[in-house]
C-alpha positions as a Python dict, from the first residue, in 0.01 Angstrom:
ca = {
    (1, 'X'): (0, 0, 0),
    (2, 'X'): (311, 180, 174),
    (3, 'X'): (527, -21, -67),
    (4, 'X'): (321, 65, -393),
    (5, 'X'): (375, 418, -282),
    (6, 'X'): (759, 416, -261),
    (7, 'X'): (787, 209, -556),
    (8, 'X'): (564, 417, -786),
    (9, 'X'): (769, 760, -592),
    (10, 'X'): (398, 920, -502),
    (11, 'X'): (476, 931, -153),
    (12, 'X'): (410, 1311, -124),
    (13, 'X'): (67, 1238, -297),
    (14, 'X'): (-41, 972, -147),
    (15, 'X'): (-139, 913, 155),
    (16, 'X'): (-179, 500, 294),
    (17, 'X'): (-430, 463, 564),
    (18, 'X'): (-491, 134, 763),
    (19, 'X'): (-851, 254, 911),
    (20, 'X'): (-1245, 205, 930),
    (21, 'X'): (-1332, 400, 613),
    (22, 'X'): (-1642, 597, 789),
    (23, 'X'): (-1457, 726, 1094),
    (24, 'X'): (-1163, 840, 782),
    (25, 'X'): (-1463, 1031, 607),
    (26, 'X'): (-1611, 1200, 893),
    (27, 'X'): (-1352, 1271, 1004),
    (28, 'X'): (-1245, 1447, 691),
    (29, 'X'): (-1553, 1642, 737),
    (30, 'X'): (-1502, 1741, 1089),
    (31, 'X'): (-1149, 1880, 966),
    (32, 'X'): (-1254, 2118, 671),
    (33, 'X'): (-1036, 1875, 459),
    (34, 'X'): (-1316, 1726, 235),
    (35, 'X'): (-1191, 1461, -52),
    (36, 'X'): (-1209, 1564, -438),
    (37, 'X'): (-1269, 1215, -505),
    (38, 'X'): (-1447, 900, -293),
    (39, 'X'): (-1444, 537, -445),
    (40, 'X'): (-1651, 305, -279),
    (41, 'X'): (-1609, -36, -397),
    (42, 'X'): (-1694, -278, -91),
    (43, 'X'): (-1785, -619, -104),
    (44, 'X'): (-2176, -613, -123),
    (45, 'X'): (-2345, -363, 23),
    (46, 'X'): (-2223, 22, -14),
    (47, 'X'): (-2479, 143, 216),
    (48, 'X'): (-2267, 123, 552),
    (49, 'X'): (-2062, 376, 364),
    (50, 'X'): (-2325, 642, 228),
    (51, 'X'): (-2426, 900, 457),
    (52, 'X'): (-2024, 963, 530),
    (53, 'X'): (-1919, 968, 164),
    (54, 'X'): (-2160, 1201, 93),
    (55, 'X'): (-2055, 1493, 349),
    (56, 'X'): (-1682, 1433, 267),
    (57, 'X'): (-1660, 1481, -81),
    (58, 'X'): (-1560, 1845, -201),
    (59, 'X'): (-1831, 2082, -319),
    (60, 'X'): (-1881, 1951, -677),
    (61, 'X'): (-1668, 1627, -608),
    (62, 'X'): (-1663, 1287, -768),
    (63, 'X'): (-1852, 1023, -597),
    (64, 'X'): (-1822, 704, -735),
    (65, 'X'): (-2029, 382, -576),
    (66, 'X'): (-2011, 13, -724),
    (67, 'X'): (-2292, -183, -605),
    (68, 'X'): (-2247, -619, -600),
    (69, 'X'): (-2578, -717, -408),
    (70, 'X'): (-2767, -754, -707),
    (71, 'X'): (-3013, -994, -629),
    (72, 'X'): (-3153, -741, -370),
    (73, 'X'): (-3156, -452, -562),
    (74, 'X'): (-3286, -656, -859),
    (75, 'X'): (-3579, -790, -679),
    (76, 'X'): (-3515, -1126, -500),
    (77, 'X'): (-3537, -979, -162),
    (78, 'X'): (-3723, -653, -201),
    (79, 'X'): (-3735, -601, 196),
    (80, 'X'): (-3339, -612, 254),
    (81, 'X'): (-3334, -336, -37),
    (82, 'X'): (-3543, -106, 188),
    (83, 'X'): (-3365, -180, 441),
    (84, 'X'): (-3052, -112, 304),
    (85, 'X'): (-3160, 167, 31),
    (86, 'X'): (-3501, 351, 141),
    (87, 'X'): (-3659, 177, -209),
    (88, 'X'): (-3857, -157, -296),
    (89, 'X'): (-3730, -334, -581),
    (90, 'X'): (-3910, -541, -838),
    (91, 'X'): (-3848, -842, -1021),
    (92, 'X'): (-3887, -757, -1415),
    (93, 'X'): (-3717, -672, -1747),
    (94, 'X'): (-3588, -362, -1623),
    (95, 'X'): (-3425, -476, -1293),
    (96, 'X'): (-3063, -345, -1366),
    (97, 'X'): (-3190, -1, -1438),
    (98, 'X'): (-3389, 9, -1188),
    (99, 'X'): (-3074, -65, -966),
    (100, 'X'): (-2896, 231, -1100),
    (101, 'X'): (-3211, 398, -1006),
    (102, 'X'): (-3217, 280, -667),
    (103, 'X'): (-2875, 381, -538),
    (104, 'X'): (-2898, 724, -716),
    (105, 'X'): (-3226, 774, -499),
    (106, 'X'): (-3028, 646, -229),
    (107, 'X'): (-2757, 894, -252),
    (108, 'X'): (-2972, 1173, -348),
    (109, 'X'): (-3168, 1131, -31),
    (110, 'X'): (-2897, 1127, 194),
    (111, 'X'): (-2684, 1403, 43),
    (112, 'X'): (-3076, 1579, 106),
    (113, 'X'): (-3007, 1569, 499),
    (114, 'X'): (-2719, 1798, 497),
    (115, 'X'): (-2896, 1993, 209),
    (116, 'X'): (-2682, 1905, -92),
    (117, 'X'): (-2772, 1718, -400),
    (118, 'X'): (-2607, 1459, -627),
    (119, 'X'): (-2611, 1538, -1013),
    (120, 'X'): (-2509, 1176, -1213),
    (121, 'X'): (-2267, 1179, -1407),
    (122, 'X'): (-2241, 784, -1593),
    (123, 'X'): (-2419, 522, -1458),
    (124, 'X'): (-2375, 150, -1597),
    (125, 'X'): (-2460, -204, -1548),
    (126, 'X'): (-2189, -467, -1640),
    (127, 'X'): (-2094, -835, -1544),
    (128, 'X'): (-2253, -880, -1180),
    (129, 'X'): (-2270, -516, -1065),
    (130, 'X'): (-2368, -185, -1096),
    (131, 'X'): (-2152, 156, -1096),
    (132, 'X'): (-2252, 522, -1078),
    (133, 'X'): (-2032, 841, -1100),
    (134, 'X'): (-2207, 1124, -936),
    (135, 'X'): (-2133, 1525, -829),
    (136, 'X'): (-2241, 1614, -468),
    (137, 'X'): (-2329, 1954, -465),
    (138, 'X'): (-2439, 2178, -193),
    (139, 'X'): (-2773, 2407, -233),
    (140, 'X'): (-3107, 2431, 36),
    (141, 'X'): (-3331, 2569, -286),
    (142, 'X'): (-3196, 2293, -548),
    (143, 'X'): (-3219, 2020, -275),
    (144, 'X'): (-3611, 2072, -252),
    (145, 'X'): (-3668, 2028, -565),
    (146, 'X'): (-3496, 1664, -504),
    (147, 'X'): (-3875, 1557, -407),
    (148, 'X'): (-3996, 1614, -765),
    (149, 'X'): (-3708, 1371, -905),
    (150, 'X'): (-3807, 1028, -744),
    (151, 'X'): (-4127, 837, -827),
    (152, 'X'): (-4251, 524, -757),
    (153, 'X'): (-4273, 283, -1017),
    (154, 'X'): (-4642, 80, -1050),
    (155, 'X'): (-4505, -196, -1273),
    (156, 'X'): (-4834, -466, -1363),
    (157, 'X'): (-4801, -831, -1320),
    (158, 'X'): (-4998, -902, -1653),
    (159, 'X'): (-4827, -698, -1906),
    (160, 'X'): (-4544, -558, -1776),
    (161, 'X'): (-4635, -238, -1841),
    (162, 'X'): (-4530, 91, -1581),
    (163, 'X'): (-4654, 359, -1469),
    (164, 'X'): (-4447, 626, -1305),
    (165, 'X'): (-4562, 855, -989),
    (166, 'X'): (-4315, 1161, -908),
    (167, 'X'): (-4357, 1224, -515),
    (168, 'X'): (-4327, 1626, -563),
    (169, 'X'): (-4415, 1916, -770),
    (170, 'X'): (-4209, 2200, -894),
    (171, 'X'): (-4410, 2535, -1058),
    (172, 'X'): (-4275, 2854, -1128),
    (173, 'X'): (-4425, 3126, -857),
    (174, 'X'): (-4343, 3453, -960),
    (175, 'X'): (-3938, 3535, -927),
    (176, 'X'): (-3905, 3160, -757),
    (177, 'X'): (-4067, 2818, -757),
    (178, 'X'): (-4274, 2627, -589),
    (179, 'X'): (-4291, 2295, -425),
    (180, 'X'): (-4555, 2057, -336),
    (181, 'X'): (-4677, 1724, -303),
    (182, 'X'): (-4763, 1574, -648),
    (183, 'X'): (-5106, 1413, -745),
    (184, 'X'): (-5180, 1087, -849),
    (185, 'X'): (-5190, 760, -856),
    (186, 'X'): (-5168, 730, -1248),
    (187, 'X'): (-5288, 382, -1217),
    (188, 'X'): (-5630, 271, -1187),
    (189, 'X'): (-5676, -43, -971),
    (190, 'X'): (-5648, -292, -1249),
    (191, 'X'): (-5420, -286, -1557),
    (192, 'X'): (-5598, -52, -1852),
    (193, 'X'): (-5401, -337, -2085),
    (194, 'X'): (-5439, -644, -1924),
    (195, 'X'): (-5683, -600, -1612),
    (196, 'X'): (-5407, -768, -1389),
    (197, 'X'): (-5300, -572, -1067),
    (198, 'X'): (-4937, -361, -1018),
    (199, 'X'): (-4695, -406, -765),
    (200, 'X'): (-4552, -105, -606),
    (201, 'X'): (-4160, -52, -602),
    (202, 'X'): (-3960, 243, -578),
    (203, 'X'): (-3909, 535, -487),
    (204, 'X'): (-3638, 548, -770),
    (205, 'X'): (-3428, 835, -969),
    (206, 'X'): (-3668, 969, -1198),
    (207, 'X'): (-3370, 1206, -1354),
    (208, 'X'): (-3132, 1142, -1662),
    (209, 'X'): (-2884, 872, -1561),
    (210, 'X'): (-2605, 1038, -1755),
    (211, 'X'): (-2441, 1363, -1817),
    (212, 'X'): (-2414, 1376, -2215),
    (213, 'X'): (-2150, 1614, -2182),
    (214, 'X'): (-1942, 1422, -1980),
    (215, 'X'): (-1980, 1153, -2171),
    (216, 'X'): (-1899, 1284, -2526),
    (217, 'X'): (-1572, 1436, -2271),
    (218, 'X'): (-1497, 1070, -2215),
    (219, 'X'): (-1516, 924, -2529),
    (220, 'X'): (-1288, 1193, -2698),
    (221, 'X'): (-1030, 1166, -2409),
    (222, 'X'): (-1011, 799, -2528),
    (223, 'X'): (-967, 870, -2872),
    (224, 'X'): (-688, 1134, -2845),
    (225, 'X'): (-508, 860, -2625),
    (226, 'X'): (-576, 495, -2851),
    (227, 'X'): (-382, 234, -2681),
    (228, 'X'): (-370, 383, -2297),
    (229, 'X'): (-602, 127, -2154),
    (230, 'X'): (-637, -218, -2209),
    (231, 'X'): (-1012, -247, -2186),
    (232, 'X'): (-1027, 97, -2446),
    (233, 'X'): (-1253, -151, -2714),
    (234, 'X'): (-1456, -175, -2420),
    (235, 'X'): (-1462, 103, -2321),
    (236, 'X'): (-1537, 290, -2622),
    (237, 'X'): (-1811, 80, -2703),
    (238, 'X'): (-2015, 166, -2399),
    (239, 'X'): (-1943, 525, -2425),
    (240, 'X'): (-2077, 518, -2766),
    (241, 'X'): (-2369, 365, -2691),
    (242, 'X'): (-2470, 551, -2392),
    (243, 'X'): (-2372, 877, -2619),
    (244, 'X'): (-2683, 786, -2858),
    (245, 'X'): (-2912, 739, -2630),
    (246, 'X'): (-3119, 1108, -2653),
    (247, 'X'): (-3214, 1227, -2256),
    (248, 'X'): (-3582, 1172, -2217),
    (249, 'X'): (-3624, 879, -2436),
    (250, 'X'): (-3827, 551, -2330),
    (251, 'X'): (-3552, 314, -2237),
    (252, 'X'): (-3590, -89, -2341),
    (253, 'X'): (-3533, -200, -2049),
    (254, 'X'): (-3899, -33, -1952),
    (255, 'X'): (-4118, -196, -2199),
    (256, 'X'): (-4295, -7, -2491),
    (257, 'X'): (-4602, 109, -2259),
    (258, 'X'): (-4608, 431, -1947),
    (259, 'X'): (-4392, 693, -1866),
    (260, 'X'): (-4014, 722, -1932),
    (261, 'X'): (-3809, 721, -1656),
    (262, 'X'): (-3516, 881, -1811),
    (263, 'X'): (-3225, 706, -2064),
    (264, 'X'): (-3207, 352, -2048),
    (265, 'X'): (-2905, 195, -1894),
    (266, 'X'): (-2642, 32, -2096),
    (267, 'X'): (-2565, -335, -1971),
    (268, 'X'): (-2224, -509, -2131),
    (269, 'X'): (-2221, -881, -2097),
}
């Protein structure tokens, strides 16, 4: 790394450290000398690495967290996921967005400790991993409402269809808001379709997985600079097709029965 520096002449930029990456990041925080930008991109697991990334970055920072254990997070071993995460994962159709899911709940929750919030930017599924890009903000009122932006996901056996259950309640109370517990289930105990019985998974992001702003930012940064990166074709193509999926919309990853989640995820084989 120390020679990269000199060579590229960044050496009053950069800065080459040869540490344990938590004790770098608290340490960060302990200082007052938070990071604009945190990349983690570990081998498996980024969980070791959470609760510190989140109280280092900046106030309105870029966190960005690959993910490469996909067999837990897509179901195979839904108890390691809890472990790991705070969230059961399922088996099913929609098991790569419901990994994005996952380790935005899993941020979100921790960033909830030191009351700040995560707002995602782009999330995406591609080859054998999963990659968010998410703002950590600071805010005690916003960070209750967290509660009302994870559900857990009854998903039937049968049919395949999903239900989802929010675990909190926002309502306006006069100048302010108001939070409680949500009420439910929205299941019965059999499948309305099928009469088979749901598994349980979650809790899960309930929220948008992208910002379309950002995203329509991207994908004209790329075409006033055609040629700058080698993957641009790429690229462009998942921007674009992220970019026309509308907020709100059932994704089809989910099925064609229950409640959206949010925007499907784009996967790129």
């Amino acid at each position: 790394m120390a020679r990269n520096v000199a060579r590229n002449g960044v050496g009053g930029l950069v800065t080459p450290l040869l540490a344990e990456a938590r004790s770098v990041m608290y340490q960060s925080k302990a200082q007052g000398d938070p990071f604009d930008v945190i990349d983690l991109d570990p081998y498996g697991s980024p969980s070791p690495f959470l609760d510190a990334a989140v109280q280092a970055v900046s106030e309105g920072g870029l966190l960005c967290v690959t993910c490469t254990d996909m067999a837990v997070m897509a179901g195979n071993c839904s108890e390691t996921c809890y472990s790991k995460y705070g969230a059961v994962s399922i088996k099913g159709k929609f098991c790569h967005e419901m990994a994005l899911r996952i380790i935005l709940h899993s941020l979100d929750l921790r960033a909830n400790c030191y009351q700040r919030f995560v707002r995602p930017l782009l999330s995406v599924s591609a080859d054998f991993y999963v990659r968010v890009f998410v703002q950590v903000f600071t805010g005690q009122a916003k960070a209750k409402a967290s509660a009302s932006k994870q559900a857990l996901v009854f998903h039937c056996v049968g049919c395949g269809s999903h239900h989802l259950q929010r675990l909190g309640r926002v309502t306006s109370h006069g100048n302010g808001f108001k939070y409680s517990p949500a009420t439910g289930p929205p299941v019965g105990v059999t499948c309305e379709f099928c009469g088979q019985r749901h598994q349980v998974g979650g809790p899960i992001w309930a929220e948008p997985l992208h910002d379309p702003e950002f995203v329509e930012g991207l994908l004209g940064s790329l075409e006033r600079s055609p040629g700058r990166f080698h993957t641009e074709p790429r690229m462009l193509g998942m921007l674009s097709v992220i970019a026309e999926v509308t907020p709100g919309t059932l994704g089809t990853a989910w099925g064609d029965t229950g409640d959206s989640p949010g925007v499907t995820v784009v996967a790129l084989r």
